[in-house]
C-alpha positions in Angstrom: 62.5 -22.2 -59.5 61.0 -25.6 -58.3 63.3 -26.2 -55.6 62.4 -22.5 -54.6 58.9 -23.5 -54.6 59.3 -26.6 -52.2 61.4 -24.5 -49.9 58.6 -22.3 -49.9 56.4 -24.5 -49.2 58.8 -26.7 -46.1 58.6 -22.9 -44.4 54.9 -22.7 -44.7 54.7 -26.7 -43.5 57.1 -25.5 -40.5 55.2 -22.3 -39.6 58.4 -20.5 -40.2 58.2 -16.3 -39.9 57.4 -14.4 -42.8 61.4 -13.5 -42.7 62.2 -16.6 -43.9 59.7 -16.5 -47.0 61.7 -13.1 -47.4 65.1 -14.7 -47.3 64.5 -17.1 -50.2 63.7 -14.7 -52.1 67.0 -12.5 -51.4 69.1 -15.8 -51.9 67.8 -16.6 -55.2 68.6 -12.7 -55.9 71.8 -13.1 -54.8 72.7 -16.2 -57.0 71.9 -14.3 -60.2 68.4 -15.8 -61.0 67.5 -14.3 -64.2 64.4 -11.8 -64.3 61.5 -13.7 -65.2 62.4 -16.4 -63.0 63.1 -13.8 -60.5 59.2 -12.6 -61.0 57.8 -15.9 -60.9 59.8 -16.3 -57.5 58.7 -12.9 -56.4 55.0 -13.8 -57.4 55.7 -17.2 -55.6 56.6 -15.5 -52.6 54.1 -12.9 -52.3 51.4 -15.9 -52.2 53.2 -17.6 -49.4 53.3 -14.7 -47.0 49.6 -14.3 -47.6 49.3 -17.5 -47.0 51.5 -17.2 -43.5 49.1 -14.2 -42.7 45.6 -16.3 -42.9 47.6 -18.7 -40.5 48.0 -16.2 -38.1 45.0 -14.4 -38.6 43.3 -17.9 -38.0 45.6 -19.0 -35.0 44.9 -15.1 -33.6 41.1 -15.7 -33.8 41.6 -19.0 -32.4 43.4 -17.8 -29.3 40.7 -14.9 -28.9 37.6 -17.8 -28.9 40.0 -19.7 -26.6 39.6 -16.6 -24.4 36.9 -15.8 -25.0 35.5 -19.4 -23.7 37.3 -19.0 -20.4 35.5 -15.8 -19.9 32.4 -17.3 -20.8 33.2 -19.8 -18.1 34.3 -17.1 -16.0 31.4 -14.8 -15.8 29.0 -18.4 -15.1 30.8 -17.5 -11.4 28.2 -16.6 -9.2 29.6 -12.8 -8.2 28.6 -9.6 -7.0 28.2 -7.2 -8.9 31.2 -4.9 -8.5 33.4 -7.8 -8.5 32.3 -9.3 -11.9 32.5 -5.7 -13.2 36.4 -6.3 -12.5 36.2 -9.8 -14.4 34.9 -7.8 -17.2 37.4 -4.9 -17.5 40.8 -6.9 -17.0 39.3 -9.8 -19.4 38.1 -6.7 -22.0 42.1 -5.4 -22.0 44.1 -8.7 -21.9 41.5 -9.9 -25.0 43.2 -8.0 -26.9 46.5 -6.8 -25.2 45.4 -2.9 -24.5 47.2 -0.5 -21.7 43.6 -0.2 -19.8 39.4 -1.1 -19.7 36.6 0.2 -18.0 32.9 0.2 -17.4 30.3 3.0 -16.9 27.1 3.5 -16.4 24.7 6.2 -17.0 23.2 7.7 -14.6 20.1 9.6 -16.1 18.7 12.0 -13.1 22.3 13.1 -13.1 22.9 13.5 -16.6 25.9 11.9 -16.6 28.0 8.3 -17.0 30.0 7.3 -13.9 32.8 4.7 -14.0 31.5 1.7 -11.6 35.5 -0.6 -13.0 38.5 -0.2 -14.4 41.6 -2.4 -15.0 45.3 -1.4 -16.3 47.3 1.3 -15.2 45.0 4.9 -14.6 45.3 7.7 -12.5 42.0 9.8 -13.7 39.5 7.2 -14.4 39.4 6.1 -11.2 35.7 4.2 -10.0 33.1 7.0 -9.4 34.5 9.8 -12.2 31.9 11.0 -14.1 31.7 12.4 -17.1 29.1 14.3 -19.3 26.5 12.1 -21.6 27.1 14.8 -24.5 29.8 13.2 -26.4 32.4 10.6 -26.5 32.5 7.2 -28.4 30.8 5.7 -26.2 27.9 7.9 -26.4 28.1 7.4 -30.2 28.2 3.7 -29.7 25.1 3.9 -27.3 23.2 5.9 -30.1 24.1 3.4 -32.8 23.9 0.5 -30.8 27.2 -1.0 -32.1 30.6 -0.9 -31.3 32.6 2.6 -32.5 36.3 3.1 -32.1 38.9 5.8 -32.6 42.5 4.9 -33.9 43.3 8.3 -32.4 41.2 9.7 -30.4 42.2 13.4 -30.1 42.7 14.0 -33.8 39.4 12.0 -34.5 36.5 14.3 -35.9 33.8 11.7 -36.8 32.2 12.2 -33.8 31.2 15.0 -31.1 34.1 15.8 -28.4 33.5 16.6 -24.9 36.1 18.9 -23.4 35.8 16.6 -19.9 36.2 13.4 -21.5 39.0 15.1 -23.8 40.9 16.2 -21.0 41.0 12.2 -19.2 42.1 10.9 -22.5 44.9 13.7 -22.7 46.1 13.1 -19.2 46.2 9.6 -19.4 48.3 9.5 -23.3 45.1 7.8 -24.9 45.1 7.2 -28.7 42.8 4.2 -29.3 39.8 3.8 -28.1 36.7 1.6 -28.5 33.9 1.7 -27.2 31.1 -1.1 -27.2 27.3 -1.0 -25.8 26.3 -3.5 -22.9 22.9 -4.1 -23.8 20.2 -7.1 -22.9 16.9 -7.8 -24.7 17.1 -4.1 -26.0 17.8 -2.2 -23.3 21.0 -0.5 -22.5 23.2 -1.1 -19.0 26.3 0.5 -19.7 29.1 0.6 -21.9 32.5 -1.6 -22.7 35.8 1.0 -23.1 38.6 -0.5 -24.4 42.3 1.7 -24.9 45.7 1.9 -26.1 48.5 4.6 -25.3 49.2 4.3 -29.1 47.4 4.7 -32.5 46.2 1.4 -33.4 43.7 0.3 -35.8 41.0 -2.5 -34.3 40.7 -5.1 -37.0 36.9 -6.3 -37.9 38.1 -9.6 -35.7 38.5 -7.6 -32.9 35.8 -6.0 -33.3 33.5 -8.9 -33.2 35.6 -10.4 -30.7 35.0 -7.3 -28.6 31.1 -7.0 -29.7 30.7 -10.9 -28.3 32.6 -10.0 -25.1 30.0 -7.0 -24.3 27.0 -9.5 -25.1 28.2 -12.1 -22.8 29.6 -9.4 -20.2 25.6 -7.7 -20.6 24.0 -11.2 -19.8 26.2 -12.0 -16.7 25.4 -7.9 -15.7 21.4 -8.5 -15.6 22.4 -12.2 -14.1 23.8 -10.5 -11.3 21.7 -7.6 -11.0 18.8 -10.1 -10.6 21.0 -12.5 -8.3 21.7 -9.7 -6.0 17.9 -8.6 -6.3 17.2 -11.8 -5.6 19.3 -12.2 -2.5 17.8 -9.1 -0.7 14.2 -9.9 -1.0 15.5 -13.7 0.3 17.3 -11.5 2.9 13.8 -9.2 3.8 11.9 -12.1 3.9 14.1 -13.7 6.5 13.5 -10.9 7.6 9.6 -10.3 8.1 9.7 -13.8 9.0 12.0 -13.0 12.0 9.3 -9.9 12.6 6.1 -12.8 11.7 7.4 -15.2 14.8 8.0 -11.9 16.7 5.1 -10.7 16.6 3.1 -14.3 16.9 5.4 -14.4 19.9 4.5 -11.0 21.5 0.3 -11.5 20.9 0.2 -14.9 22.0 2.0 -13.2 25.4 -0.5 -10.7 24.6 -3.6 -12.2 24.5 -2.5 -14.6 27.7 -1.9 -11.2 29.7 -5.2 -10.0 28.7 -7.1 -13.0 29.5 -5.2 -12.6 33.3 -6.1 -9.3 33.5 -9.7 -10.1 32.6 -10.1 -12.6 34.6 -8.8 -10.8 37.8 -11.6 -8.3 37.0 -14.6 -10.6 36.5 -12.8 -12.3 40.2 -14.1 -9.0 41.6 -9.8 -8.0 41.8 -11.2 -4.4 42.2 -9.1 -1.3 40.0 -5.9 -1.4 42.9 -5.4 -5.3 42.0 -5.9 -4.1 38.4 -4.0 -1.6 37.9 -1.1 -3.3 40.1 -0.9 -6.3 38.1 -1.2 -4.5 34.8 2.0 -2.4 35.8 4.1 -5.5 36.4 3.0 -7.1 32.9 3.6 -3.3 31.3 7.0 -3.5 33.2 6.4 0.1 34.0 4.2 2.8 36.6 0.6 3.3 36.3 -2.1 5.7 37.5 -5.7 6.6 37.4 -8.2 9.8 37.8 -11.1 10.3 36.9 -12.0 13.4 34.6 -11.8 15.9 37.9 -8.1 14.6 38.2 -8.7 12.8 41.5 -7.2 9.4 42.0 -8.6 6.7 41.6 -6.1 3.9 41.3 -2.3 3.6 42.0 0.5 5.3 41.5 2.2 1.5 41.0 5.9 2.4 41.1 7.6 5.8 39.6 5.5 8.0 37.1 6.6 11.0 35.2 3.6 13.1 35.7 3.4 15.7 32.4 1.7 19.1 33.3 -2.0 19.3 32.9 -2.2 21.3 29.7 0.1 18.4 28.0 -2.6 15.8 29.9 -5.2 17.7 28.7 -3.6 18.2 25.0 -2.8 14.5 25.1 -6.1 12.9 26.7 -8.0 14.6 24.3 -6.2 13.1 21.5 -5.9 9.8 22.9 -9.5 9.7 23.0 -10.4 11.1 19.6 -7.9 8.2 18.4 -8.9 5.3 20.6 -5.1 4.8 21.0 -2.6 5.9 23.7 -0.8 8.8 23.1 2.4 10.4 24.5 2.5 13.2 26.6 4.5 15.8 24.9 8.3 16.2 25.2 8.8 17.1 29.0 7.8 13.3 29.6 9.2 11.1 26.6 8.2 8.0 28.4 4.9 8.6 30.0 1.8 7.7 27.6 -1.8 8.4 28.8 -4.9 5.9 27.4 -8.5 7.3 27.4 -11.0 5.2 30.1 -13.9 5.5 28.0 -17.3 4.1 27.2 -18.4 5.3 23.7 -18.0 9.3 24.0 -18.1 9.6 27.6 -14.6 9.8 29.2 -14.3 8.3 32.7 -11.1 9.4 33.2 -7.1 9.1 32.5 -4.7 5.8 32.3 -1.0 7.5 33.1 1.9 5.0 32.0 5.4 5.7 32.7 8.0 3.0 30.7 11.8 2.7 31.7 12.4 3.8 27.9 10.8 4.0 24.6 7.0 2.0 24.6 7.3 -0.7 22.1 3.6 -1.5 20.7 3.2 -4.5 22.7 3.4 -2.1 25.6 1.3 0.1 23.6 -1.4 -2.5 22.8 -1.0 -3.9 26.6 -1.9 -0.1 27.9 -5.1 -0.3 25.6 -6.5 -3.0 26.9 -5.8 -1.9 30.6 -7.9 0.7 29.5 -10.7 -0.8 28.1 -10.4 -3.3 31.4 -10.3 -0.4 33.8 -13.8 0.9 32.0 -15.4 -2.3 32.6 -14.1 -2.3 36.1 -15.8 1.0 36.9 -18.9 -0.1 35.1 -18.5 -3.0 37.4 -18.4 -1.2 40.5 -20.6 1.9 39.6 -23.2 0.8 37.2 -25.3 3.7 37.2 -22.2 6.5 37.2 -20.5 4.5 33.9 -23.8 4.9 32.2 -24.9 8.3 33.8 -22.7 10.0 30.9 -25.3 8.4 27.9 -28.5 9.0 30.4 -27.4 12.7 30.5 -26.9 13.4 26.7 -30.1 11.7 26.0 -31.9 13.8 29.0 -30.2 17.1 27.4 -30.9 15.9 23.8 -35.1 16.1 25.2 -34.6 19.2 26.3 -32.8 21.1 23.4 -35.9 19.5 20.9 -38.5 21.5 23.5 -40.3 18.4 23.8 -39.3 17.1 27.4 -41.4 14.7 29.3 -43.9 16.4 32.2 -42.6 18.9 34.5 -42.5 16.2 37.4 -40.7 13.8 35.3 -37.8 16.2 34.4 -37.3 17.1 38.1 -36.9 13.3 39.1 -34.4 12.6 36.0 -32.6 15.7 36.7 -32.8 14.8 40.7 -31.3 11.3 39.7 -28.5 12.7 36.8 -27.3 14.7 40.5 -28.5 18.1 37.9 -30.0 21.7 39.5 -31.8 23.0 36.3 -33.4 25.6 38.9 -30.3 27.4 38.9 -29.1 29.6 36.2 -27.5 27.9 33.2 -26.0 29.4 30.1 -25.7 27.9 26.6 -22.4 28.0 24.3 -23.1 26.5 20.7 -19.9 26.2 19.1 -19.1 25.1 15.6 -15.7 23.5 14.3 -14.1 22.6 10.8 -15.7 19.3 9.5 -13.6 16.1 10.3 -12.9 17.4 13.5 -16.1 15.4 15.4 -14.8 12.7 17.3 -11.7 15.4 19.3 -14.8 17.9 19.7 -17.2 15.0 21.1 -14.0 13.5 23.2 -13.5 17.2 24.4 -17.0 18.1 24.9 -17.6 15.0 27.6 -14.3 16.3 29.7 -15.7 19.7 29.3 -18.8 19.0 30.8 -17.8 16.8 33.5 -15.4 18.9 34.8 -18.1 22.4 35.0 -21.0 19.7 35.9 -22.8 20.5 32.9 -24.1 19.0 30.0 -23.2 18.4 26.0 -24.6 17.2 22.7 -22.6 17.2 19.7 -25.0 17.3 16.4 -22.9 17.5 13.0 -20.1 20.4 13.3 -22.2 21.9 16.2 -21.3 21.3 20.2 -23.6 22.3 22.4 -22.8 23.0 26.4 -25.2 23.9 29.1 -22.9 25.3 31.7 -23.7 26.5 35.2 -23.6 30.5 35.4 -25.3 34.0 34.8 -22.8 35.6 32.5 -22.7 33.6 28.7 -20.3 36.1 27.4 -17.1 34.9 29.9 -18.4 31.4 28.7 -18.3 31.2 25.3 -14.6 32.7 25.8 -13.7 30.7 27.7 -14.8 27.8 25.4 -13.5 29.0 22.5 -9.7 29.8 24.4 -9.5 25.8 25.9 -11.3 24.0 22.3 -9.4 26.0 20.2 -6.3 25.4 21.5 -7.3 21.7 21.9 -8.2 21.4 18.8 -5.7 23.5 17.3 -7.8 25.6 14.7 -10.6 28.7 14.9 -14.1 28.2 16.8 -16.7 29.8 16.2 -18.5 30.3 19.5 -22.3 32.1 20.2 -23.4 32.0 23.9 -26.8 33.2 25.5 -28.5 32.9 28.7 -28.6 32.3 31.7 -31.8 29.9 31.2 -33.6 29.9 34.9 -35.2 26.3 34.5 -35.7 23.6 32.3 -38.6 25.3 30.4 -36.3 28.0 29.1 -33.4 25.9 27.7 -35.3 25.0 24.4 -35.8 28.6 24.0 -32.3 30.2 25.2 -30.9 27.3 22.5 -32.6 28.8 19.3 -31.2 32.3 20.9 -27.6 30.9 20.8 -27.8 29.0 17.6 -28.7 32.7 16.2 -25.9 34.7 18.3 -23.6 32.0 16.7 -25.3 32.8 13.2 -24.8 36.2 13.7 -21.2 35.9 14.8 -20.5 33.7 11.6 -21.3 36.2 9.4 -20.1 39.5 11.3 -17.3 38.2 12.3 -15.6 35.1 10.5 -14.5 32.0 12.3 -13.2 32.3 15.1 -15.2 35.2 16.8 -17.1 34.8 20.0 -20.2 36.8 21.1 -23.2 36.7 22.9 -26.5 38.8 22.8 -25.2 41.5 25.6 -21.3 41.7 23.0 -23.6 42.4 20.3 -25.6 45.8 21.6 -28.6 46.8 20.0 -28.0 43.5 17.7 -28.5 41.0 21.0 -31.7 42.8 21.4 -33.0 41.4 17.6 -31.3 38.2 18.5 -32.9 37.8 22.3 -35.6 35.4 22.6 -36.7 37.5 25.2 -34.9 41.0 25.0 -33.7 42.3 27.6 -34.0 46.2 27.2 -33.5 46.9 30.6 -30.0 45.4 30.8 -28.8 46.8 27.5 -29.7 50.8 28.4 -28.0 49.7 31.6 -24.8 48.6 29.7 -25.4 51.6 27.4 -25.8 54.6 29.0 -26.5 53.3 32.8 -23.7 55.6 34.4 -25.1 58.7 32.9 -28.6 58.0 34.0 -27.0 57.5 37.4 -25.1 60.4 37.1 -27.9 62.3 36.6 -30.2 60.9 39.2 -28.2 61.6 42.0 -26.3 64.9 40.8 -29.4 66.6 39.3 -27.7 67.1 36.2 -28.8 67.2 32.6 -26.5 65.1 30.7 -29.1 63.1 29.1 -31.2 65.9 27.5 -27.2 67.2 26.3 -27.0 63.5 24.7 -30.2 64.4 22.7 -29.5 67.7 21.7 -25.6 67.0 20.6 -27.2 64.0 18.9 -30.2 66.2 17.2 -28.0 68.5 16.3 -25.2 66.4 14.3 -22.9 66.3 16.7 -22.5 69.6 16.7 -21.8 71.4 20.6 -22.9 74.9 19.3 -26.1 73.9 18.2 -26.8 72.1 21.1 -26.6 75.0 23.1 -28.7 77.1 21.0 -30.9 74.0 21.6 -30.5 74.0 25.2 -30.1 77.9 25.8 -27.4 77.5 27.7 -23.3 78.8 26.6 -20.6 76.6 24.7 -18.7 76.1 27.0 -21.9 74.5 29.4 -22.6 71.6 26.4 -18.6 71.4 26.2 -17.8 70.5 29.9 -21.3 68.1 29.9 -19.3 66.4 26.9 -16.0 65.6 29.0 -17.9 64.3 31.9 -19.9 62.2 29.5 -16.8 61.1 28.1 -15.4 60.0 31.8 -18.5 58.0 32.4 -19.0 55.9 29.3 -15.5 55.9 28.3 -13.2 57.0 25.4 -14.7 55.8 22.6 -18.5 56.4 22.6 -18.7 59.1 19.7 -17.7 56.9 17.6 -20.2 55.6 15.1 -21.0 51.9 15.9 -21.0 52.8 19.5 -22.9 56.2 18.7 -25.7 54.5 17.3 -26.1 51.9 20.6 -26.0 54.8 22.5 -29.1 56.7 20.3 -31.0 53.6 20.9 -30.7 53.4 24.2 -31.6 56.7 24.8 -34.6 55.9 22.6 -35.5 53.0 24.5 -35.4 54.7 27.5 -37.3 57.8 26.7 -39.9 55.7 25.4 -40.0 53.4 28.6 -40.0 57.2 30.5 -43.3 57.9 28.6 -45.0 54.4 29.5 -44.3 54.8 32.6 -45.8 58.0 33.1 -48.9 57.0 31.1 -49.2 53.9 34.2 -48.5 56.3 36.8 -45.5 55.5 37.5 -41.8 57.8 37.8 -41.1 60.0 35.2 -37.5 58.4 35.0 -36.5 54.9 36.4 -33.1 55.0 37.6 -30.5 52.3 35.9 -28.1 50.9 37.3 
């Protein structure tokens, strides 16, 4: 038995296999050792091969820290992040010898995990296969935060199955699997997978080995998530820098063009030497009219003129905005900047580029436009102030308090104004923000019908040359509302025969417009003579002539120079509800008489005029005029004026 034991123990001190502690024990078998020494040698045996299984257990952990050093090591590499996520999976599977590795991470919005690595041999899992977040081990792993595995994963039921991830592990012959969390400072990037084509049991050292993998693998993740974080903002602000110097470059060139430009004006250069040497620093063709569209200045090389509803579209907006603007698609490359001083326009800056503006161009045009106002101020001092002298002259005379009669003349003789002749008045009123396009529209308005404008609040007020305020406010409402791209509300009246009755035909618009407002809803247009019987209420001075003219003027006609009697059939039909038999009875004459009157009625005033808003207008005039009839026969005068 002892020299048993020493062999025993030279195997152990030779790190023989655990065959050899076996073959001892068959040798001493074999020489008829008697039972209990046989036992003791059995016993002695037993304790040896435990013995050689701590050495290997010791020299396996051993060779796993070794490895797991050099990964350590490894992963200090300064990589991307896709590339370390390879360094992770083939060092995960050669850790511990397994047919294949790979990472994923979830991907919340989706509700999903997608593969970002994998190492070994795999024809399903490849990078981008995603899989459902409803079951797995590696959603059980996430849950518990520790590592979970799977000595066969198909015929394991400690956990929920998902057919999906079922199906990969099925096609690719999967039995083990393990599944560890990547997490750092408590919060989850991904998960470790680990797997083996054959049932295996992980022993706790691999586990641990394994657990420590996925923390170090987790730290050198969030290293390079942060390095690669890191290098981009490095990279934008390179970046902005570049853009910095470029645009220190581009308004030092800026500010030396302008101070060129400026100078050439306050040389006395005039708007041709302008406008000329502006083009050449734009790099592009310029032009300029004033608000009636004439010329003023250039064309300086080729322009792509846009039509005049785009210039007009355009202008406005440009000078809402105090910015250039572009044209509108037929001309991609032509800009137009407002010449302005405060709300008054002065005219259009046209600029044509060889391709897209940049905004030094942009900036450069804007300036060319403020210089191209303080050349015209320069050379017409009164006309580049006329515009503020004429809002504040028509500001006077909508309050009703203008200065004496002879005073008004010479200011309206000096403004180039006829307030003699017949103006109408258009109060319009537009949504609220909308202030600065209605004042910028208003000016061109005005200048272009050589009238005036005040803007107060959401209100614009025109005084327009003309007789007939109805075609006015139309037409006001049509070109702002399109401008402006929304309802106006528009009430007109007039025409205003002197600067005494402007005051007065104002309050008459404000109330059309009133009335409009709640008759008809934005966007309706009226004035006194649209309205009927209505304009009459509304009139500062009523007209009653004019509206029995428009009423029933034909029929009075009619009757003047036939000698008929359809007026006293308009009584009776109306006396008698609208009923032609009782007319007759009324009239002593047949049917059929009151019946033919009707029809040629019907051809004078039109279609329509038994109906009941246009019924009633025509009872009132009828009214009006009978009771005019009387007056005038209590002054002496003819029984029946004729209308029309």
């Amino acid at each position: 038995m002892a020299d048993e034991a020493f062999e025993l123990l030279e195997l152990l001190q030779k790190e023989a296999p655990a065959s050899a502690l076996q073959d001892v024990l068959h040798q001493a078998r074999a020489n008829g050792t008697s039972k209990a020494e046989m036992a003791r040698l059995t016993r002695a045996v037993d304790l040896s091969l435990g013995i050689h299984a701590l050495f290997a257990r010791r020299q396996q952990r051993e060779a796993g820290l070794a490895a797991l050093v050099d990964t350590a090591r490894d992963l200090t590499l300064p990589y991307d992040l896709d590339a370390l996520l390879k360094v992770i999976t083939r060092r995960a599977r050669l850790l511990l010898g397994l047919a294949m590795s790979w990472v994923s991470f979830d991907d919340v919005e989706a509700r999903c995990s997608r593969v970002r690595a994998a190492d070994g041999h795999a024809s399903a899992l490849t990078i981008g296969f995603s899989v459902p977040l409803d079951g797995g081990v590696g959603r059980r792993a996430a849950e518990g935060s520790a590592p979970f595995w799977s000595a066969d994963y198909l015929a394991d039921d400690r956990f929920t199955h998902s057919e999906v991830i079922d199906e990969v592990v099925r096609a690719e012959g999967l039995h083990a699997v393990m599944a560890v969390p990547l997490q750092h400072e408590g919060t989850g990037l991904g998960v470790l997978y680990v797997a083996d084509r054959r049932v295996r049991h992980f022993s706790p050292d691999e586990v641990s080995l394994m657990s420590s993998l996925a923390d170090l693998a987790a730290v050198a993740i969030e290293k390079a998530r942060l390095l690669e974080q890191t290098r981009h903002e490095v990279v934008a602000l390179a970046r902005n820098t570049s853009r910095a110097r470029d645009s220190s470059t581009a308004a030092r060139r800026l500010g030396e063009t302008h101070c060129r430009l400026l100078d050439l004006v306050l040389r006395g250069g005039g708007l041709g030497a302008l406008i000329t040497e502006a083009a050449r620093a734009l790099d592009g063709a310029l032009l300029v009219r004033d608000p009636s569209g004439r010329i003023l200045a250039g064309p300086v090389g080729t322009l792509a003129e846009p039509s005049e509803e785009d210039l007009r579209v355009a202008l406005l907006e440009a000078h809402a905005e105090s910015r250039p603007v572009a044209c509108g698609a037929a001309t991609p490359h032509t800009w137009v900047a407002a010449v302005r001083v405060g709300d008054d326009l002065l005219g259009p800056l046209l600029f044509t580029a060889d391709g897209p503006a940049d905004d030094h161009q942009l900036q450069l045009l804007g300036l060319t436009a403020q210089l191209t106002a303080v050349t015209l101020m320069i050379q017409d001092g009164v006309a580049a102030t006329q515009g503020q002298l004429r809002d504040e002259f028509f500001h006077s005379l909508l309050r009703g308090t203008p200065p004496p009669p002879e005073q008004v003349a010479e200011q309206a003789r000096r403004l180039d104004l006829d307030l003699e002749a017949p103006h109408v008045m258009v109060v319009a009123r537009v949504e609220k923000g909308l202030r600065g396009r209605t004042a910028a529209w208003a000016s061109s308005y005005a200048h272009r019908h050589r009238g005036l404008k005040h803007v107060d609040g959401d209100r614009m007020v025109l005084l327009l040359p003309g007789t007939d305020a109805g075609p006015a406010a139309q037409a006001v409402s049509k070109e702002l509302g399109e401008a402006l791209r929304c309802p106006v509300t528009v009430g007109s009246a007039g025409p205003a025969r002197g600067p005494g009755q402007i005051a007065a035909v104002h309050e008459e618009a404000r109330r059309c417009l009133d009335a409009v407002t709640r008759l008809m809803g934005p966007g309706g247009t009226a004035s006194p003579q649209d309205l009927g019987f209505l304009g009459l209420l509304l009139s500062e001075r009523p007209d009653v002539a004019t509206f029995i003219s428009d009423t029933i003027g034909p029929v009075l006609d009619y009757d003047d120079q036939q000698f008929t009697e359809l007026v006293p059939t308009l009584e009776a039909y109306f006396a008698s509800a609208n009923s032609p038999s009782r007319a007759a009875e009324v009239l002593h004459v047949h049917p059929n008489t009151v019946s033919r009157r009707l029809e040629r009625i019907t051809e004078l005033l039109g279609e329509g005029w038994q109906k009941p808003s246009r019924a009633l207008q025509v009872q009132l005039a009828l009214q009006l005029q009978r009771t005019r009839a009387t007056l005038n026969q209590r002054h002496g005068g003819q029984p029946r004026q004729v209308i029309g």
